[in-house]
C-alpha positions as CSV (number, residue, x, y, z in Angstrom):
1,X,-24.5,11.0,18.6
2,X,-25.5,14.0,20.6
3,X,-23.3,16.2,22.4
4,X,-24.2,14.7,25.9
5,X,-24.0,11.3,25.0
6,X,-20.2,12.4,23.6
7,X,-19.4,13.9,26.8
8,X,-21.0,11.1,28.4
9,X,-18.3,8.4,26.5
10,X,-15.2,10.8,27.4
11,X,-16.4,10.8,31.1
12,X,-16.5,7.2,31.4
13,X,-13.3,6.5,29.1
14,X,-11.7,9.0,31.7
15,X,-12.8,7.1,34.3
16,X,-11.7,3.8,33.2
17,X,-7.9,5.4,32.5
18,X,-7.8,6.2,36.1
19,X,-6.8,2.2,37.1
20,X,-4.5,2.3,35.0
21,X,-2.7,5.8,35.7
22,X,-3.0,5.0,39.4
23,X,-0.7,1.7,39.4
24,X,1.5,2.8,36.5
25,X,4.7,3.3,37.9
26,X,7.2,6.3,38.1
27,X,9.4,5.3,35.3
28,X,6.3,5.1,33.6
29,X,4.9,8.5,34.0
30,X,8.4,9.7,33.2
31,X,8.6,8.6,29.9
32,X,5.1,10.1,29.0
33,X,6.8,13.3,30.1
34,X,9.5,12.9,28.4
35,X,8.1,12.1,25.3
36,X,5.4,15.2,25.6
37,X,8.5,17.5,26.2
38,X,10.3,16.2,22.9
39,X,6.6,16.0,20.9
40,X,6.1,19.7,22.1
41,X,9.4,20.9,20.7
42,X,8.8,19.3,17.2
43,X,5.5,20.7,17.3
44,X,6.1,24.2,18.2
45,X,5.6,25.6,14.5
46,X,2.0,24.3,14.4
47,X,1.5,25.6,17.7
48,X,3.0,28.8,16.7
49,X,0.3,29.1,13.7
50,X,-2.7,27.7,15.5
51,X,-2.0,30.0,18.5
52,X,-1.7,33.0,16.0
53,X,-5.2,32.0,14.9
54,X,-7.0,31.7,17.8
55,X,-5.4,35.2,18.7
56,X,-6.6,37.0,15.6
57,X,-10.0,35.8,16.2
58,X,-9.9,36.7,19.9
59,X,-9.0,40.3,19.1
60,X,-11.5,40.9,16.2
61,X,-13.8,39.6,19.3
62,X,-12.1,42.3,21.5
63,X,-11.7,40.2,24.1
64,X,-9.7,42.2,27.0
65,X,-5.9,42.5,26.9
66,X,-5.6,40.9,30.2
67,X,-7.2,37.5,28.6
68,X,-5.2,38.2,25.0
69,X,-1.7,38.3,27.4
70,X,-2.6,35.3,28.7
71,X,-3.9,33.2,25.2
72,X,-0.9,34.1,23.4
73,X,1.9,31.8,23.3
74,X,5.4,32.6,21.7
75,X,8.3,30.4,21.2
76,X,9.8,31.2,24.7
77,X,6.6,30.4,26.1
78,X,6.4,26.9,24.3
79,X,9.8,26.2,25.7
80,X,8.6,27.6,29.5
81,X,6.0,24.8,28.9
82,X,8.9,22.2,28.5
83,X,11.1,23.1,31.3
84,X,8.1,22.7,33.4
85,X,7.2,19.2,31.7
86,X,11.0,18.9,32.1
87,X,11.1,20.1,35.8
88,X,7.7,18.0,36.5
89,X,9.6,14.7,35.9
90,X,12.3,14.8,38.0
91,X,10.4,15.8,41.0
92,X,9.6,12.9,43.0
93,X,6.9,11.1,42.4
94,X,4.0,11.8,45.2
95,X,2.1,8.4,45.2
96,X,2.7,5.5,47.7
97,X,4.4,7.5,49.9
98,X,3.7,6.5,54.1
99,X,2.3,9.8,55.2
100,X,1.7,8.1,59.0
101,X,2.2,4.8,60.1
102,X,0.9,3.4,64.0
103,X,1.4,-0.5,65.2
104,X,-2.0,-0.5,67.8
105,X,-2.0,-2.2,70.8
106,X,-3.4,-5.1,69.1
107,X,-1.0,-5.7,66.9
108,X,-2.5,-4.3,64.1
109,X,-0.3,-2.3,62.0
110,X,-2.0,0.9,60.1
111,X,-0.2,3.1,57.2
112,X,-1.7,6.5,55.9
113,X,-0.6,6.3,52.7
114,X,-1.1,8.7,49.2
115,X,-2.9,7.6,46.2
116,X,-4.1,9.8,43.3
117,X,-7.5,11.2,43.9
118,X,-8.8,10.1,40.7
119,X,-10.7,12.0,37.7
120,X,-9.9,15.8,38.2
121,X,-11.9,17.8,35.4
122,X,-10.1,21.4,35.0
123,X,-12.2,24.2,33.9
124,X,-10.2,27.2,32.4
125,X,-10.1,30.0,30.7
126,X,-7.9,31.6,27.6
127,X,-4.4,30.1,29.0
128,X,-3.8,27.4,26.7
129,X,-0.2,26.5,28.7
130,X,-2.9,25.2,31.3
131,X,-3.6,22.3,28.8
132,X,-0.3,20.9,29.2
133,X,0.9,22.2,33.0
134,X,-2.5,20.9,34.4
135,X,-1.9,17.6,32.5
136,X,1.1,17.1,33.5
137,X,0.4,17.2,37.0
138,X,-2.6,15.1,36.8
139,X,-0.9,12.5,35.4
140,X,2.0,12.2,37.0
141,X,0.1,12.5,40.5
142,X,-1.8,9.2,38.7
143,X,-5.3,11.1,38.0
144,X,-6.9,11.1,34.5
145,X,-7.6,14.7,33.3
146,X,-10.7,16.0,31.8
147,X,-9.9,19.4,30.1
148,X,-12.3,21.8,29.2
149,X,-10.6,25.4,27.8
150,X,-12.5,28.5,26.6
151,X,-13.0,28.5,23.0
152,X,-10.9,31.6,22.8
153,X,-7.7,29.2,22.7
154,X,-9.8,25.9,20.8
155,X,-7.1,25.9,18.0
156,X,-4.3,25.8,20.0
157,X,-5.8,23.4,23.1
158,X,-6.8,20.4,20.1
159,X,-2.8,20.3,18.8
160,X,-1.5,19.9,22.7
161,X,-4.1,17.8,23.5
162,X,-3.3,16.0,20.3
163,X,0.7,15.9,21.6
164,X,-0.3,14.9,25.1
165,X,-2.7,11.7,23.9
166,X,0.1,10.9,21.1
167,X,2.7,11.3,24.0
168,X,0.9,9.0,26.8
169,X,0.4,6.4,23.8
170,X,4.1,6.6,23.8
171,X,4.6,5.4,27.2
172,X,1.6,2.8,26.7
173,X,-0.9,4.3,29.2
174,X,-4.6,4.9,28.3
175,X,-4.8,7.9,25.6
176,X,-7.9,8.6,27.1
177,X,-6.1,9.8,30.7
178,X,-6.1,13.0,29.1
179,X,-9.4,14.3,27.0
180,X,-10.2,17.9,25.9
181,X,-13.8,18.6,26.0
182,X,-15.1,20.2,22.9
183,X,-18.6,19.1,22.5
184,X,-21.7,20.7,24.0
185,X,-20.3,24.5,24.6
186,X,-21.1,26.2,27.7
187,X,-23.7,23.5,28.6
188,X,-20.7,21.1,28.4
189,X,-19.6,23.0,31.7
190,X,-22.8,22.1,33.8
191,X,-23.6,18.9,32.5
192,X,-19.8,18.0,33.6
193,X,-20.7,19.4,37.3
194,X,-23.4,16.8,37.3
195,X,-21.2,14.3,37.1
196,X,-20.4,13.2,40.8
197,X,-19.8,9.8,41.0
198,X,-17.3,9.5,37.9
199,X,-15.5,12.9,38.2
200,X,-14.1,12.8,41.7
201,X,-12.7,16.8,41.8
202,X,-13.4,20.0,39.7
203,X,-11.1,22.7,39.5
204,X,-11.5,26.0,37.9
205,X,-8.9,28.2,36.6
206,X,-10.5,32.1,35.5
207,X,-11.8,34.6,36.3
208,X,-14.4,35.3,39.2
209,X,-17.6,34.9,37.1
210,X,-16.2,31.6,35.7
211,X,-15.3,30.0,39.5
212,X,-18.3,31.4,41.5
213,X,-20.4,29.6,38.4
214,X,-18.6,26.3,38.5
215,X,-18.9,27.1,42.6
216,X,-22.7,27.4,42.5
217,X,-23.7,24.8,39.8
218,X,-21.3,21.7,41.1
219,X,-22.4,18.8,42.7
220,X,-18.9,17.7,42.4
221,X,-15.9,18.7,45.1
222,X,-14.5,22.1,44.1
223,X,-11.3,23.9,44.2
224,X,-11.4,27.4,43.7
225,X,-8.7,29.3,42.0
226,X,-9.9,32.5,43.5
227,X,-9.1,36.1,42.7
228,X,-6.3,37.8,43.7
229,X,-6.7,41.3,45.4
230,X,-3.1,41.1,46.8
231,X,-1.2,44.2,49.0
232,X,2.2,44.7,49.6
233,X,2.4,46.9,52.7
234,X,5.4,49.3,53.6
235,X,6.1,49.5,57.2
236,X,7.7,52.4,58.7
237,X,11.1,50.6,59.1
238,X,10.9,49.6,55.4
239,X,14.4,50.2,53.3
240,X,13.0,52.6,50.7
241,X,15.5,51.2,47.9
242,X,14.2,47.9,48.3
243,X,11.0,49.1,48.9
244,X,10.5,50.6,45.6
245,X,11.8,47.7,43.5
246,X,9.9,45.5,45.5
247,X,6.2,47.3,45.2
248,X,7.3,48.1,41.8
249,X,7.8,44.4,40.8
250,X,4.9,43.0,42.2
251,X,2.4,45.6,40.1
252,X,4.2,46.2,37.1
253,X,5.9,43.2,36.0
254,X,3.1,41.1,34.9
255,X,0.2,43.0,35.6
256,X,-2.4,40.7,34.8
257,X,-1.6,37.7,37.0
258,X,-3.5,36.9,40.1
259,X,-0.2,37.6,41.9
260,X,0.3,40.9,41.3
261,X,-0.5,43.3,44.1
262,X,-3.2,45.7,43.6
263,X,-2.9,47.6,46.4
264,X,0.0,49.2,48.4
265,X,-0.3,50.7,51.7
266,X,2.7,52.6,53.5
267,X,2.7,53.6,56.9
268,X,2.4,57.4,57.6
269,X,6.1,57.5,58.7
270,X,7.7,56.8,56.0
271,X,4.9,57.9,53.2
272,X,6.5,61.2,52.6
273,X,9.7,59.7,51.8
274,X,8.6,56.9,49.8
275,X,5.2,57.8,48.2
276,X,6.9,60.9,45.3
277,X,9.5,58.5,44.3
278,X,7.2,55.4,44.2
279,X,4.8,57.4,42.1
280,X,7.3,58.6,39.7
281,X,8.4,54.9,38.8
282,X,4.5,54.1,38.3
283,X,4.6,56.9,36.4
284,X,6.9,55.9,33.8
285,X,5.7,52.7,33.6
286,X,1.9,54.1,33.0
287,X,0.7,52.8,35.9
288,X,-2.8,54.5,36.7
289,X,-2.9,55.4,40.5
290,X,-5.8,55.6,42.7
291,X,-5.6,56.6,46.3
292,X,-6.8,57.9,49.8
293,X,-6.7,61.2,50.5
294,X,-3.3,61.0,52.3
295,X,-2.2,59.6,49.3
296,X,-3.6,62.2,46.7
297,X,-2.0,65.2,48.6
298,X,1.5,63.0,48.2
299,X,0.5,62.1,44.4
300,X,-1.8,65.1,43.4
301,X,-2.2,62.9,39.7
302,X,-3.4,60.3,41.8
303,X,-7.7,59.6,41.5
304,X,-9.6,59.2,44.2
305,X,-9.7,55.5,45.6
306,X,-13.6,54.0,45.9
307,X,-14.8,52.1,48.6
308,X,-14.9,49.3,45.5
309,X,-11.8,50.2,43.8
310,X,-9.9,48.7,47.8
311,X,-12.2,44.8,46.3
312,X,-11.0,45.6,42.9
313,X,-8.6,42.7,41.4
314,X,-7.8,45.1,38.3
315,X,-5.1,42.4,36.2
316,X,-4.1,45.7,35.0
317,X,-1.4,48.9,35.2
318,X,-3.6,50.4,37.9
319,X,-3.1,50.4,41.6
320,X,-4.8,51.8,45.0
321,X,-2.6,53.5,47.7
322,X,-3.4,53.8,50.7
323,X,-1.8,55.6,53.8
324,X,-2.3,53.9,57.0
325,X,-1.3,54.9,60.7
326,X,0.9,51.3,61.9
327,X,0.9,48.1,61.3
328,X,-2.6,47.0,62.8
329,X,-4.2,49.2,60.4
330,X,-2.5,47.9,57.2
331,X,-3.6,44.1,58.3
332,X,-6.9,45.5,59.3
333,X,-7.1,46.3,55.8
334,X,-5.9,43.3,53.7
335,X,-8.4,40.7,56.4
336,X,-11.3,43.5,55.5
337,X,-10.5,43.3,51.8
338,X,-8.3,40.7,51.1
339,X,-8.9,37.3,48.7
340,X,-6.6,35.4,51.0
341,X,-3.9,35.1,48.1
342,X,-0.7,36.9,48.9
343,X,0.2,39.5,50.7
344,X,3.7,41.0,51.6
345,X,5.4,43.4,54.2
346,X,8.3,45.4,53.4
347,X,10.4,45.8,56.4
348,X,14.0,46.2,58.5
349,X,11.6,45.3,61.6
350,X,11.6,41.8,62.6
351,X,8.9,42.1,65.2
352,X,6.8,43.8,62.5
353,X,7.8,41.2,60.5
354,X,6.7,38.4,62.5
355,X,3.6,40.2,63.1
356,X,2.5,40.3,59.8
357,X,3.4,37.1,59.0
358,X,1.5,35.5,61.7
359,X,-1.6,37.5,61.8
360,X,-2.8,37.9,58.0
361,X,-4.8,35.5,56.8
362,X,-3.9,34.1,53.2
363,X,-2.2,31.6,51.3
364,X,1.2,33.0,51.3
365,X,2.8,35.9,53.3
366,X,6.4,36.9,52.4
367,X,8.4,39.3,54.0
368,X,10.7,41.4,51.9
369,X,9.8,40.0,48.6
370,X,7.8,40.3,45.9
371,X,3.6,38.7,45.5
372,X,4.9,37.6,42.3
373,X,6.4,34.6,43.7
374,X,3.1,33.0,44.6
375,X,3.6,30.4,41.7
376,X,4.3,26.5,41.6
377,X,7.6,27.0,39.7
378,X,8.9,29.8,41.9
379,X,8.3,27.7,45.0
380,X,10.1,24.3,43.6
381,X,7.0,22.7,42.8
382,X,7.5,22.8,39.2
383,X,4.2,23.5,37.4
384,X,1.1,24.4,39.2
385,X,-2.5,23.6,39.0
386,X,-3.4,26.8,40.4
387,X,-3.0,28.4,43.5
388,X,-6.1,27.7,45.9
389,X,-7.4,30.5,48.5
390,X,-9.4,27.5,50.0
391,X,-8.6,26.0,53.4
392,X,-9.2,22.4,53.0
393,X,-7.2,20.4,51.4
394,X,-4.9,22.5,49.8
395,X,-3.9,25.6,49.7
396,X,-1.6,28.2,47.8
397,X,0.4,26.5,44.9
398,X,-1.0,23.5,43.8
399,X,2.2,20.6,42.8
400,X,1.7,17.4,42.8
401,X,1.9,16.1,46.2
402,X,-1.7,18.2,46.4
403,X,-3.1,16.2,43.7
404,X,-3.3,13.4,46.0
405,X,-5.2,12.4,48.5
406,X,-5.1,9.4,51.2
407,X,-6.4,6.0,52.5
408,X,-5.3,3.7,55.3
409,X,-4.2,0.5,54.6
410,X,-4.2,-2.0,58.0
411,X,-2.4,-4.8,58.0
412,X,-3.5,-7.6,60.7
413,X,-3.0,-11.2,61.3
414,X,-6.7,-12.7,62.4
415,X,-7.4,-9.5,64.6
416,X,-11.0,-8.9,65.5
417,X,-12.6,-6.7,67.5
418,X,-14.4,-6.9,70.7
């Protein structure tokens, strides 16, 4: 059998699972989850020693240590992946709810009501906790899941995809509502995007090259996972103690996130304050500091900022400064170079506050607090999908009331129209 007509099979077997994840019920989907979380556990030294493999090799390929932080799992990171398996079963279940119900005129009584979307193919790179979290969701929105990882993480994605088809056998739902590609390679990829008709939704989790590709090539509906060139501005009435923790978290933390702010402006009040000591805690942490020249005569280590470096989503211990003269200027800059990800204003002013808040354009705004917290789990959701910079359908953190869509179901008695 060739490699297309094996992708071929795993499309259709996908396709036929999704009848029977769409009307399986919520105790149902629970015990899958339940089962997965408990399978995960037993399996953690296998995943330990697969993982460790698929590492070695990725380093001997010196792959970057942004995508080597994000392959590698650990045993705390296994047991993150089971509190969110955990935390994804309790929440409640997002199909069959009544979104919008009208009686017309007529008599005719019409509900807007949710229903999975269907077959979602995820497309991602190195982060094999992606296998399970995007699975999870899927399934327990009712969609079948078509997986396709780098080969980076290959070891590691066949043993979870191994527990997650053992796991929905468990519950007695079709194994095949969760598949990992691994035929075909990178042609795998555009062959899938061809696929409109069977696949109903493509979502791509990676970096830019990977989503503007699956953008471009897809006949398919898209979600896009987009970068994250996030700010976190400092306003004049900004309390510099909570300032500095703040910026400092949301660079230093977990620097290669699409969360993490790459570039901090601070008004021109308060710069000389706040800039010396801010650059002294990047400093220690080796944070690698690029800024205007307002900046560099307040940080004289600090490089000179490119026009690029303001687009750059670094996933790194490097950051761009930036002085500005108010508030206008700072959102001036984020809607000039922006991805519409997060963004965050440090401030004691609540007008300034609401400004901000109402005026930048991106997924999520927060005000005293940290673009870190742009994540599923942070906001309640439990696990994520990703975080969408789109505008239609969904946006920000993806749960599982975004894996669903909608129809309307009327109900009459002999009504016809005139």
């Amino acid at each position: 059998m060739s490699w297309q007509d094996a992708l071929n099979a795993q499309v259709r077997n996908g396709r036929n699972a999704c009848r029977a994840l769409a009307r399986a019920g919520t105790e149902q989907k629970n015990c899958f989850l339940s089962a997965l979380g408990e399978r995960l556990r037993q399996m953690t030294p296998d995943i330990l020693k697969a993982n460790a493999a698929d590492v070695a090799a990725a380093r001997r390929r010196n792959i970057s240590p942004a995508l080597i932080d994000r392959l590698i799992l650990s045993a705390p990171r296994i047991e993150a992946m089971v509190r969110a398996v955990s935390e994804i079963r309790v929440l409640e279940d997002p199909v069959g709810r009544v979104l919008w119900e009208t009686v017309r005129p007529n008599g005719l009584r019409i509900r807007k009501v949710s229903v999975p979307i269907g077959l979602i193919a995820i497309i991602y790179e190195s982060r094999p906790d992606v296998t399970v979290e995007a699975a999870s969701l899927c399934l327990k929105a009712g969609n079948a899941v078509l997986l396709r990882g780098g080969k980076e993480a290959s070891r590691t994605n066949r043993i979870l995809a191994e527990a997650l088809k053992r796991s929905l056998e468990d519950a007695s739902l079709p194994a095949d509502g969760a598949s990992l590609v691994l035929a075909g390679g990178r042609r795998a990829v555009r062959h899938l995007l061809t696929r409109e008709g069977e696949i109903d939704l493509v979502i791509p989790r990676g970096g830019e090259s990977l989503i503007s590709t699956v953008t471009r090539l897809s006949r398919i509906p898209v979600i896009k996972h987009y970068k994250g060139v996030c700010h976190t501005y400092v306003d004049r009435a900004a309390d510099i103690g909570m300032a500095l923790a703040v910026s400092f978290n949301a660079k230093v933390q977990r620097p290669a996130t699409c969360n993490a702010t790459e570039t901090l402006l601070v008004h021109q009040e308060i710069a000389g304050a706040f800039l010396p000591r801010m650059a002294e805690k990047f400093r220690e942490a080796g944070v690698r500091m690029k800024g205007c020249p307002a900046a560099r005569r307040l940080i004289p280590e600090a490089e000179e900022a490119t026009e690029a470096d303001w687009s750059t989503e670094y996933l790194d211990l490097v950051i761009n400064i930036r002085v500005v003269p108010d508030i206008d200027a700072a959102i001036d800059h984020i809607t000039r170079y922006g991805t519409r990800h997060s963004e965050a204003i440090i401030s004691q002013d609540k007008n300034a506050a609401a400004q901000f808040l109402r005026d930048v354009d991106a997924a999520c705004v927060f005000h005293n607090a940290s673009t870190r917290f742009t994540d599923g789990g942070q906001f309640g959701l439990g696990a994520e999908i990703g975080i969408s910079t789109d505008k239609i359908h969904a946006r920000g953190p993806m749960g599982l009331n975004e894996l669903t869509i909608y129809k309307y179901v009327a109900y009459g008695n002999g009504q016809v129209r005139s």
